[in-house]
Each structure stands twice: as structure tokens, then as C-alpha cells.
N, C-alpha and C positions, 0 to 999 in steps of 0.2 A: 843351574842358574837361579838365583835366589830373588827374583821379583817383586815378590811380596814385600820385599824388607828393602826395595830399593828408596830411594830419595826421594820424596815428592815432585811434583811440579809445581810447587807453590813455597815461599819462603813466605818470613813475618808473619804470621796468619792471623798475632797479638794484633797487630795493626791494620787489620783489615774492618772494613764496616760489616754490621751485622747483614747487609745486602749482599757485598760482595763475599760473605764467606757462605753464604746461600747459594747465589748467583754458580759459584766454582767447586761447591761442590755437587749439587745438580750438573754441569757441565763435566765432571766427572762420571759421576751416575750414568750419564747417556751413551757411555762410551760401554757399558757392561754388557747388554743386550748384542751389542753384535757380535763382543767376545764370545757369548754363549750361542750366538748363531752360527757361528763357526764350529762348535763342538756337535752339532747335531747330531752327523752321522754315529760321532763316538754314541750318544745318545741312547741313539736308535740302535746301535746294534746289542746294547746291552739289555733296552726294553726286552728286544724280540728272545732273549736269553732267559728273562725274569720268567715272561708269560706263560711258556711251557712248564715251568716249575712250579707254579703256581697255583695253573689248572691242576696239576696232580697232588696236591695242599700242600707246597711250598711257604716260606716265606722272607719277607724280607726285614734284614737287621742291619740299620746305623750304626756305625760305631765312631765317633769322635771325641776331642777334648775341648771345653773351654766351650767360643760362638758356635765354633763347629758340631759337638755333639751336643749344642741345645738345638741349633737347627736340626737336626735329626730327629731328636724328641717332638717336639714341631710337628714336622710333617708326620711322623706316626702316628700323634694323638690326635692327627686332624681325621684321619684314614676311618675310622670308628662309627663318628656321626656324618661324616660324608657321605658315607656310600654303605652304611649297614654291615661294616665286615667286622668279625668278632675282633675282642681286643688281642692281643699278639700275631697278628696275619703282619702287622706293620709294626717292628718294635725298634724304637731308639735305642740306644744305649750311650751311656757320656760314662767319662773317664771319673772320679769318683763317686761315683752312683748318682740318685736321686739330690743327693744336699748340692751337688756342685751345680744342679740347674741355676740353682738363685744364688747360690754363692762358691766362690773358684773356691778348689780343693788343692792343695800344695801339694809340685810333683805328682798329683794325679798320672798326666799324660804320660811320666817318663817312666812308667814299669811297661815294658813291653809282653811281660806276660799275661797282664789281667785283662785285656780285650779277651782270649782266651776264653782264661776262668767264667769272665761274664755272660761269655756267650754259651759256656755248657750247662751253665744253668739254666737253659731253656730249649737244651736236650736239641741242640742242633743236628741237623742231617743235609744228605745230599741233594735234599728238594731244594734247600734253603740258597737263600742270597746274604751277603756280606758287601757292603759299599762302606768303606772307609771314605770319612769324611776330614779333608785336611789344609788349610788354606797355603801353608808352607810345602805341603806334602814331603816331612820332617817328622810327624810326631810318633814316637816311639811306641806308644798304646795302638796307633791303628796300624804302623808296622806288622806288628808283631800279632794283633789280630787277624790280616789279610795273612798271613805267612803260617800260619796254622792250619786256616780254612782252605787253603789250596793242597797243603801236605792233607789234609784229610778228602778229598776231592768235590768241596764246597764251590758255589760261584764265585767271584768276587769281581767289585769291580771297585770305582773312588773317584772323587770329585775333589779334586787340587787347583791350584791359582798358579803352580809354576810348573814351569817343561821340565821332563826328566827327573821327576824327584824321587825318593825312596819309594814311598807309599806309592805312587803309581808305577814303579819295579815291577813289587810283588801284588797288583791287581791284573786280570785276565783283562780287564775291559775299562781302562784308564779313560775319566772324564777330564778335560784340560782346559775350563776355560781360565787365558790366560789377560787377566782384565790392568797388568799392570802398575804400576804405585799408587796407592793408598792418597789421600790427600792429605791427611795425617801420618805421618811415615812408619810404617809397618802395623798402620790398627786396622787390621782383616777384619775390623766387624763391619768394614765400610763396603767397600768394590767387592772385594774375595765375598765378604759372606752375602752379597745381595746378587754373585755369581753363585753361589751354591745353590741358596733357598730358591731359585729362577729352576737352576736341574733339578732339586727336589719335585718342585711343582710337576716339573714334566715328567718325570719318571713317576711317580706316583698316581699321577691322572691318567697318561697315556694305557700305565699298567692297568686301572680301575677298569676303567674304559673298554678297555681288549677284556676283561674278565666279566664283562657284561652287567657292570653295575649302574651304566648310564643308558636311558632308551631318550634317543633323538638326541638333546642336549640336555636334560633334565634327571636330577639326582631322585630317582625313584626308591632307591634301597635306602635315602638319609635317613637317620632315626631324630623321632618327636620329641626331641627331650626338652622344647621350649613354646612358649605358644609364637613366636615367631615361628617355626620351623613348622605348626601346625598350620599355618595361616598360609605361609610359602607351599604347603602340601595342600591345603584345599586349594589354590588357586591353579595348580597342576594338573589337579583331578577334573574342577571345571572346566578347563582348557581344552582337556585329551579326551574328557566324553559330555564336553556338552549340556554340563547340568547344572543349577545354581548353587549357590553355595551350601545354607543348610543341608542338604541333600550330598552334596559333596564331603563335606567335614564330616556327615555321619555315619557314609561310608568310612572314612581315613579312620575314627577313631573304632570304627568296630575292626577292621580291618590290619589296620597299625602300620601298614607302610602306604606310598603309593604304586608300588607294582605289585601287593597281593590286591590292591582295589581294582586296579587295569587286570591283572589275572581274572579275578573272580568276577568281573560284568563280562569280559570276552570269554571266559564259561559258559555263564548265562545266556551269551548270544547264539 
């Protein structure tokens, strides 16, 4: 059943006021969230699949075409300075490499072989995770990469916008939120992909999270690569032990995170 590409619920859209084409497409939008509140458990049973693989230096690979594998590059290039983990623990991958992020790559998607290819280039193994990313759950690049990774006995799992589709066949651990027609008729950069980037978020926090990169609610392993992100880290440090700021900032910058700062004072203690 092909959903994504069904008929709007809105005709003339030329003739709509710049309010009401706001108005209705928010009233869209509000309908996503509970699509993907429905998919939880699918969710969560894939987290709790990542997490042991992970611990053992696992890792995990996007593979998408078009919005779908810039979402994916997305969430992997966030993973870095979030939460301090080296670069490749979280890697994107899109269907004509790096040039197709800013600009579409012709017939990228439609070789089913090269999700593959791409992925051996970075020397995948059995630790590792695959989530095909796909709004149609049609496209032949993350077919044909999830169909590899299972003949080789890799994870897999996918986050699609329709019931029953190819790409969710061949995933072990198919994500389905199923968020309906587009407001615009068939542009998955709207519903489908603000239903992805929603699982993204959660599968990538929840995993961080369990992997112990967060103490309480706070990103202690983020790296300083700004002085905002210095300023957010002294304000941490005062918080969790108590001290003013100078004092605070002096620690984080000898120190360079805020959990070897909370490490090395509960040493001291």
C-alpha cells in the first residue's frame, strides 16, 4: 500500500491564503507525533538490539537516498559533538555520496548494489547496525543494502512511512510510522521525513543514553568546539559541584570535558 504517494487532503493550495496554508499544514504536522507514538515498541525493540553491540564497539550505519539519507547524515554528524563519541561510531551514508547532500544525484537510489559497496568501505562487521532509511520503503539502494547485511549476519533494521513495503521485507526490525498523505502529494520531505528525523532522535539518544554518555540529564561527554558549548559546560560544572564560575571554566578548560572534571574532583574527594 503506497501512502506516501496517496492524494492530499487539501486541493487548490494556489488559492489558499498565506494563513491558511500555515494553518493546515501545522494541522498536519500534529498528526506525526502520534504516528510515531504508535511505533515505539517497534522502537524499543531495536534500541535494546543496538545497545549490546555497541558496548562491544559496534556501530551504527544510515543508509538512505534523497531527504532520507540527509536525515541520516543529520543525525550521525550530531552524535560527535553531542556526546563525545569518535567520528564513525555513527555514520550516515546517502545514495550518491557526499555531493548528493546539497545537491540530488541522478539515479543515485536506483543501483541496488552500492549501499553495499559503501558500506564495505568501512569494513563492516557483525558488531555493526544497518537501518535503512526510506519514506516510500521502495528504494532500491537501501533494498539492496539491508539484503546484504542480513546475508552477511549484520543487524538491520528501517524507518519507512508505509505498511508492508520492500525495505521493511528485508529489515529484522522494521520501523513503521505510518503518518499518511503529504499535504503536498507525495513530498516526504514533509510528514514522512519529520516522521523519520522524530525515530532518529530516539534511537540515537536512547542508544547514547544506555551507553552512558549522559549523567542525570546532562551532556557531560559534549565536546567544546565553541564558546557557547564552553559556557553551557561551565554552567554544568557550577551546578554539579557548587562552585563559581571562574573556578568552574578553569577546571573544564584544563580538563576538556565535563565528566573527566566530575571524575577528577570525586578523586579528590
Amino acid at each position: 500500500m503506497n501512502i506516501t504517494e496517496s492524494e492530499s487532503n487539501y486541493n487548490s493550495l494556489e488559492k489558499m491564503s498565506v494563513a491558511d496554508l500555515l494553518a493546515n499544514i501545522n494541522k498536519e504536522d500534529q498528526t506525526v507525533s502520534l504516528a510515531v507514538q504508535k511505533v515505539i515498541p517497534q522502537i524499543e525493540a531495536l534500541v535494546n538490539q543496538i545497545v549490546p553491540r555497541m558496548q562491544m564497539g559496534g556501530r551504527i550505519f544510515y543508509i538512505g537516498a534523497g531527504t532520507s539519507g540527509r536525515l541520516g547524515v543529520v543525525d550521525a554528524s550530531e552524535c560527535p559533538p553531542t556526546y563525545g563519541v569518535e567520528h564513525g561510531v555513527v555514520v550516515g551514508i546517502i545514495a550518491g555520496g557526499d555531493t548528493a547532500i546539497r545537491k540530488a544525484v541522478e539515479n543515485a537510489e536506483d543501483d541496488e548494489n552500492q549501499a553495499w559497496e559503501d558500506l564495505q568501505e568501512h569494513i563492516i562487521n557483525h558488531k555493526d547496525t544497518v537501518i535503512g532509511i526510506a519514506a516510500s520503503g521502495r528504494t532500491p539502494y537501501v533494498i539492496g543494502g539491508l539484503k546484504e547485511a542480513r546475508k552477511n549476519d549484520i543487524l538491520t533494521g528501517c524507518i519507512v512511512c508505509n505498511p508492508d513495503s520492500p525495505v521493511a521485507w528485508e529489515a529484522e526490525y522494521p520501523i513503521e510510522p505510518i503518518v499518511g498523505p503529504e499535504f503536498i502529494t507525495g513530498s516526504t520531505r514533509m510528514k514522512s521525513g519529520t516522521a523519520q528525523k522524530l525515530v532518529l532522535n530516539m534511537i540515537s539518544t536512547s542508544v547514547m543514553i544506555k551507553l552512558g554518555k549522559v549523567q542525570g540529564n546532562r551532556m557531560v561527554d559534549m565536546q567544546l568546539s565553541n564558546n557557547k558549548l564552553v559556557d553551557r559546560g561551565t554552567r554544568m560544572i557550577m551546578e554539579m559541584l557548587q562552585i563559581d564560575s571562574p573556578t568552574a571554566e578553569k577546571l573544564l578548560k584544563t580538563h576538556g570535558s565535563v565528566r573527566k572534571v566530575i571524575d577528577f574532583v570525586m578523586n579528590q574527594g
